[in-house]
C-alpha positions, 0 to 999 in steps of 0.5 A: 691427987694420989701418987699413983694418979701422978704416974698414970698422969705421966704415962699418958702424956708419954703416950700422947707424944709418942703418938703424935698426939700434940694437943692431948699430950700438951693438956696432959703436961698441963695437968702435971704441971699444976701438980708440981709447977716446978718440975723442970723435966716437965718445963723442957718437954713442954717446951720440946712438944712447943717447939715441934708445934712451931710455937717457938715463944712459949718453947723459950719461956718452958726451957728457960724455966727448965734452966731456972729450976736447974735443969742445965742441959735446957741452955743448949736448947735456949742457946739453939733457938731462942733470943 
């Protein structure tokens, strides 16, 4: 996938988002995801979008492989609400 496709990729899924559009946003965080897995901005919008889904588990498992990535503000989220 060209560079150009990543962005367009990115615009969608914010789009999705902002237009509550949860299940399109997540397929296309998904697609992003098999772009570049180790993306922890990604991980912690996953998990974000999980979370406002009520699907507390998999928001966990995205912030705390945010955290692992380096993302350090995705410990406030784990701490908040994961056990």
């Amino acid at each position: 996938m060209t560079k150009q496709s990543v962005i367009i990729e990115l615009l969608l899924r914010n789009c999705f988002s902002q237009q509550d559009k949860k299940n399109e946003a997540l397929n296309a965080y998904q697609k992003a995801l098999a772009l570049d897995g180790n993306d922890f901005k990604t991980h912690f919008q996953i998990a974000d979008l999980y979370f406002s889904m009520e699907n507390s588990i998999k928001a966990c498992e995205h912030w705390k492989k945010s955290f692992e990535l380096g993302y350090e503000i995705a410990s406030e989220s784990i701490n908040k609400n994961c056990k």
